[in-house]
C-alpha positions in Angstrom: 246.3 54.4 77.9 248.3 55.0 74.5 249.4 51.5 73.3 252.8 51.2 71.7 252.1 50.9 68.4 254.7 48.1 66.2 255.0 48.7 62.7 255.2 45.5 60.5 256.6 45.0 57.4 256.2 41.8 55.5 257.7 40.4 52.6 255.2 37.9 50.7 251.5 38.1 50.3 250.1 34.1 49.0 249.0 31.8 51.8 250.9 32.6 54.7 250.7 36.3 54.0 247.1 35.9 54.5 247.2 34.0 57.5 249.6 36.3 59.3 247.6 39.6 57.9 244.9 38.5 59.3 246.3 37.4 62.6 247.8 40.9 63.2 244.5 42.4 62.4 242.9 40.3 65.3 245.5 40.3 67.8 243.9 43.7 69.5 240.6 42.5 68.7 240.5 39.8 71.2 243.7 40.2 73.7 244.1 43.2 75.6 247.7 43.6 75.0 250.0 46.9 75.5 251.1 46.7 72.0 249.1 47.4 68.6 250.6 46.1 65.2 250.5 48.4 62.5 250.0 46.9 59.1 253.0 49.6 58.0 254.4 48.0 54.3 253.6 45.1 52.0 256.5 43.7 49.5 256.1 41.9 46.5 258.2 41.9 43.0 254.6 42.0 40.9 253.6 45.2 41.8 249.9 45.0 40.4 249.1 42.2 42.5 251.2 43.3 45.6 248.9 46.5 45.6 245.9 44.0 45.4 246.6 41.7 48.0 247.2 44.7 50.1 244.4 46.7 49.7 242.6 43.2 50.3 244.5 42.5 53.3 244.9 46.3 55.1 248.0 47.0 54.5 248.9 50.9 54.3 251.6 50.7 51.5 254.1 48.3 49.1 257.1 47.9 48.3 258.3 45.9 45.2 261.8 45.6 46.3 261.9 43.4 50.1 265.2 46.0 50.5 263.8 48.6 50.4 261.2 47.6 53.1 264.2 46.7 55.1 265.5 50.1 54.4 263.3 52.0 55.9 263.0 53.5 59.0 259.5 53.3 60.2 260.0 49.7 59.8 260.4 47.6 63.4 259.6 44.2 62.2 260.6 42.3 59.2 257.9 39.0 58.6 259.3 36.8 55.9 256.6 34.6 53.9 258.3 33.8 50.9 259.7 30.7 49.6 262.4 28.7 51.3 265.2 29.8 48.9 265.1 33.5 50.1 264.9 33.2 54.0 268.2 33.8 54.7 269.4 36.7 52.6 266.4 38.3 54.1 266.6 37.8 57.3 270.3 38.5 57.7 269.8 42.0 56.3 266.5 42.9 58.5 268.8 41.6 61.6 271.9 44.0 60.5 269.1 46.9 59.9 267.8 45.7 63.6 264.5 44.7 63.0 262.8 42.0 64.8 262.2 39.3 62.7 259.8 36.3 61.7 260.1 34.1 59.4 257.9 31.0 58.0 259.4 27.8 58.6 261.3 25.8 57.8 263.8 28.5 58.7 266.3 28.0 55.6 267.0 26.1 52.8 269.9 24.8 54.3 271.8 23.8 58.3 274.1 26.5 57.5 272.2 29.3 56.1 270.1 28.4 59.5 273.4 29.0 61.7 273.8 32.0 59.8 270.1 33.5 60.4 271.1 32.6 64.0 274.4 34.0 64.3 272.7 37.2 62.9 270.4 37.7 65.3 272.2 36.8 68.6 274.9 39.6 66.8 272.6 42.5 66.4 270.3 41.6 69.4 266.7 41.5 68.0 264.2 39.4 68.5 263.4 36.9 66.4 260.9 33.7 65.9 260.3 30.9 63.2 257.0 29.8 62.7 255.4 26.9 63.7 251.8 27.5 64.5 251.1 24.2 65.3 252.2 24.4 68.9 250.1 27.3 69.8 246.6 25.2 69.5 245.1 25.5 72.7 245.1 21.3 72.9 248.9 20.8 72.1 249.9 23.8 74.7 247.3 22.0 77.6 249.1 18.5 75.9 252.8 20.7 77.0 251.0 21.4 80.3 249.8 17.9 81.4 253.6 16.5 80.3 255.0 19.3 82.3 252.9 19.0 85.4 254.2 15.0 85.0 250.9 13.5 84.6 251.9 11.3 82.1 255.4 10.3 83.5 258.2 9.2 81.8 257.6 9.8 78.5 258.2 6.3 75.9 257.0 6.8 72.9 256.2 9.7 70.6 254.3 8.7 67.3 253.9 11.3 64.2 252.0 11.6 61.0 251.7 14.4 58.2 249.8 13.3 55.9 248.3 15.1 53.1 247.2 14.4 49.7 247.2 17.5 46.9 249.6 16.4 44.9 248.7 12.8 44.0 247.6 13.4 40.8 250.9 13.5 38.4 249.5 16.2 36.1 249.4 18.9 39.2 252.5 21.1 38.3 256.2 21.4 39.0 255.6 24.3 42.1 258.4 25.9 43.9 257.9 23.3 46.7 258.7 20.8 44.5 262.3 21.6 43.2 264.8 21.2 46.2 267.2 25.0 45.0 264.2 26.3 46.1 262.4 24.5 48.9 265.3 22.5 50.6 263.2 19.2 50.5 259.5 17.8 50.1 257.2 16.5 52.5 260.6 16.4 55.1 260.7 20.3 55.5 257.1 21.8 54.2 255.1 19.1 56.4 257.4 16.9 58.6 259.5 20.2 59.8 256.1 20.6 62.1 256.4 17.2 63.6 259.6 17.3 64.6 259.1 21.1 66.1 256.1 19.5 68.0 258.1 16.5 69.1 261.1 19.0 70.7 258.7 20.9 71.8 256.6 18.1 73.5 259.4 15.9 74.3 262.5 17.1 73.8 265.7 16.7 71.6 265.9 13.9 69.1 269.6 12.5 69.3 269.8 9.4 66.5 268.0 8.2 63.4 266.9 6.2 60.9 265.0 7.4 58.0 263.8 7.0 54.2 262.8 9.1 51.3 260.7 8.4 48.0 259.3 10.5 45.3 256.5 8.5 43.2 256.1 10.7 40.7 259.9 12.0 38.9 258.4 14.2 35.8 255.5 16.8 36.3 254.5 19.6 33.7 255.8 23.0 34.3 254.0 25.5 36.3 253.2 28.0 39.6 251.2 28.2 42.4 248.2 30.1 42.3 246.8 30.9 46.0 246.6 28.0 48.7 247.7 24.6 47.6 245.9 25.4 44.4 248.6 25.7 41.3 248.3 26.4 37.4 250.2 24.1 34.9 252.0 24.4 31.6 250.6 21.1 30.3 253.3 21.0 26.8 256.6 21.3 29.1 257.9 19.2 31.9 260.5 19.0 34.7 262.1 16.9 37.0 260.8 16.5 40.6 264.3 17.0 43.0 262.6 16.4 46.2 260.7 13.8 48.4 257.3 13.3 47.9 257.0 10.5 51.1 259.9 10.4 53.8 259.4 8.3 57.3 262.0 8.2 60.2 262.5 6.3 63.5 264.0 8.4 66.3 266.0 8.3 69.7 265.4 10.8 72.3 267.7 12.2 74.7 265.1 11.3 77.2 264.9 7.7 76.2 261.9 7.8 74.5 261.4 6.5 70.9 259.6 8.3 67.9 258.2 7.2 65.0 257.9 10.1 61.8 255.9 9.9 58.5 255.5 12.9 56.8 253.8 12.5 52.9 251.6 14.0 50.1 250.2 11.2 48.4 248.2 9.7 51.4 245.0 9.9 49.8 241.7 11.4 51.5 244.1 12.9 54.5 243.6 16.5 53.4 245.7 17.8 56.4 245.9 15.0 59.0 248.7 16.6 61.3 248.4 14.4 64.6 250.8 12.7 67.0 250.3 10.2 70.0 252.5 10.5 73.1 252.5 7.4 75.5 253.7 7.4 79.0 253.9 5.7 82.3 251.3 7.1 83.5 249.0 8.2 80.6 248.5 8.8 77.0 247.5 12.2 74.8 246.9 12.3 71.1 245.9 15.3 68.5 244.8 15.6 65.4 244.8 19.2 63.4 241.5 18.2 61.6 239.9 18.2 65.3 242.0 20.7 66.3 240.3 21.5 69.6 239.9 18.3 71.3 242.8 16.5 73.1 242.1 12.6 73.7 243.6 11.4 77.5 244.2 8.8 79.0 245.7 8.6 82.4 246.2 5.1 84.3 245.4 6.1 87.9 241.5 6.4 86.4 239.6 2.9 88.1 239.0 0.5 86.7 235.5 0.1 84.7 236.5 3.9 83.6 240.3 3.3 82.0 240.3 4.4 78.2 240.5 7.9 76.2 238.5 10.7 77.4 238.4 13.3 74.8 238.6 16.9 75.9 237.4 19.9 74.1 239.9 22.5 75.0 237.6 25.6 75.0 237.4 26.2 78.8 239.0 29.4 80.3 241.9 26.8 81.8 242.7 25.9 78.7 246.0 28.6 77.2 244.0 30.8 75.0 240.6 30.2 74.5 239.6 32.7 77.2 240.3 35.6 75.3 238.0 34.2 72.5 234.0 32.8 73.0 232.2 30.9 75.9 233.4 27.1 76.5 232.1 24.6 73.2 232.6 27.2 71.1 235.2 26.4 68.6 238.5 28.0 67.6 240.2 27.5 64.1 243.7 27.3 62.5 244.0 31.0 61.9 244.1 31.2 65.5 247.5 28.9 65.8 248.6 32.4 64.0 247.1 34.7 66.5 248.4 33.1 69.6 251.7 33.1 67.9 252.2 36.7 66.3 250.7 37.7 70.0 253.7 36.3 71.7 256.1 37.6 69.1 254.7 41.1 69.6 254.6 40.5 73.4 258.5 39.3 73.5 259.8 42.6 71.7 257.5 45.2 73.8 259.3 43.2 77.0 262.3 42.7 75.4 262.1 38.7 76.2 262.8 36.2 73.9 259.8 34.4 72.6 259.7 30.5 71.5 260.3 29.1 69.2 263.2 31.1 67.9 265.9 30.7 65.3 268.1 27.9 67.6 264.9 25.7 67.0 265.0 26.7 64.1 268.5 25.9 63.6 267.9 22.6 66.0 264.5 21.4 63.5 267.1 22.0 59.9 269.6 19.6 62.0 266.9 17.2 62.0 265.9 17.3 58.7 269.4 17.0 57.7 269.9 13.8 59.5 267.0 12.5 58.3 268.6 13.5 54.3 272.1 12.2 55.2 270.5 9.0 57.1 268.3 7.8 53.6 271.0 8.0 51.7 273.4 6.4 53.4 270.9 4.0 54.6 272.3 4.0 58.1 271.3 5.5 61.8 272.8 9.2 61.5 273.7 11.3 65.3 272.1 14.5 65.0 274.7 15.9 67.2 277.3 15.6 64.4 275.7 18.6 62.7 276.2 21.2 65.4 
């Protein structure tokens, strides 16, 4: 049977274009899906190295204009991987062009462009998704799972740390993701935006907070990323850093339950130390990206002489996933947070269902993350509910 073929068009072609390239290319590869992405149009403004990355990548054309690509007609879905800045003008146009929509997260620079991307899509009906890859690992959807199935209880606490480390070094240059006009924040929205997904997503919404913000190093030499977290520096002219380097929050549930938040990039030797710990009345789970497979549990019904953290490798058929991939112990890796993901964006527009999570958690995570700004510097506990 002929599958329904979805064009894609995607505007941005560094890090996450390669990790959404390649997940589009593996999607039919491993799940046997009604639906086949085409790899339709690649945009870019340099043009020699847009053509590049998409012969590289398998791309059948580029655009160097992202309206253009928008334009067109044998376009169905616009995937946005550029810089924060941009989101919104972009993915306001591809929703009045009617084209699904994807975007990298976080989803804006701002709350109100956010309500904006919303309002845009609910208007002209497509569907649309932010992404945060993280909750597609097979452990944290089987972590989603156990909470749902109430084996752990009432949930109390919910503990969260981002840590990474590539910019310690003050000479590394003043990137894009380090001047706020065009990433929003720091370590709040490129790193912490995924903790707080996972903790809505895990736990639910966060109501109150407290939070604080620091950037160590104010002054960095001018320059641009070059692929990855790898950049390239003009080492004779400097800027000003605008944005956080650390930031750490305490939060209030609507559940009850009480969260803990550090997000940073100067924790050195934590390379990408994503991992959270969720304790309740009946058990405990706790992940950690850099062992992205295994889940630790702990349930308190186990007898006595066995009580403790059993660590599960989640690479059984039961697991959400893994049975599309390789026999049980064999391992899965971050490109396939992607995979899962893109599958069940592609799978929401051939059934016309709206897939998770979409631009309201997207709008819902930038609340967040504006509390968490308004909170430091006003040095006070900030309602989340206040912003909308």
């Amino acid at each position: 049977m002929a599958k329904q073929e979805i064009n894609i068009g995607m505007i941005g072609y560094q890090f996450m274009g390669k990790a959404h390239s390649h997940a589009y290319r593996d999607i039919p590869f491993f799940f046997d899906s009604e639906v086949k992405p085409v790899l339709k149009a690649l945009a870019g403004r340099n043009e020699a190295e847009v053509n590049k990355a998409a012969e590289t990548m398998g791309w059948e054309s580029t655009e160097t204009d992202w309206r253009r690509l928008i334009e067109r007609e044998d376009i169905d879905v616009i995937d946005i991987v550029t810089p924060n800045h941009t989101h919104a003008e972009m993915a306001i146009a591809a929703a009045e062009a009617g084209k699904h929509i994807i975007t990298e997260k976080p989803l804006a620079l701002t709350l109100e462009e956010a309500k904006a991307m919303y309002r845009a899509v609910q208007k002209n009906k497509v569907i649309h998704m932010v992404c945060h890859n993280y909750r597609f690992a097979p452990a944290v959807q089987y972590a989603k799972r156990l909470i749902e199935d109430d084996r752990l209880g009432r949930i109390y606490h919910f503990r969260a740390d981002y840590l990474q480390d590539f910019i310690m070094d003050p000479s590394f240059p003043l990137v894009w993701r380090l001047k706020k006009e065009v990433s929003g924040s720091g370590a709040l929205g490129d790193i912490g935006a995924h903790s707080i997904d996972l903790a809505r997503f895990l736990v639910g919404e966060i109501m109150e907070l407290v939070g604080t913000m620091e950037t160590f190093v104010k002054k960095r030499p001018l320059g641009e990323m070059a692929g990855g977290l790898k950049a390239e520096s003009e080492k004779d002219q400097y800027g000003e850093v605008t944005v956080d380097d650390a930031v750490a929050f305490l939060a209030k549930f609507s559940n009850g339950a009480l969260g803990t938040f550090e997000a940073t990039r100067f924790a050195g030797g934590n390379r990408n130390k994503n991992k959270f710990e969720l304790n309740g009345e009946k058990g405990s789970i706790r992940w950690d990206m850099e062992n992205m497979n295994l889940l630790d549990v702990y349930l308190v019904d186990d007898e006595p002489g066995l009580q403790g953290f059993r660590t599960i490798n989640c690479t059984e058929e039961e697991h959400p996933y893994v049975g599309a991939y390789w026999p049980p112990g064999h391992i899965i890796g971050y490109e396939h947070t992607f995979i899962h993901l893109l599958y069940e964006f592609l799978q929401g527009i051939t059934k016309q269902s709206q897939p998770y999570p979409s631009f309201l958690d997207g709008v819902r995570n930038q609340a967040v993350l504006q509390a968490v700004e308004q909170s430091a510097e006003s040095r006070r506990w900030v309602k989340v509910e206040q912003f909308g």
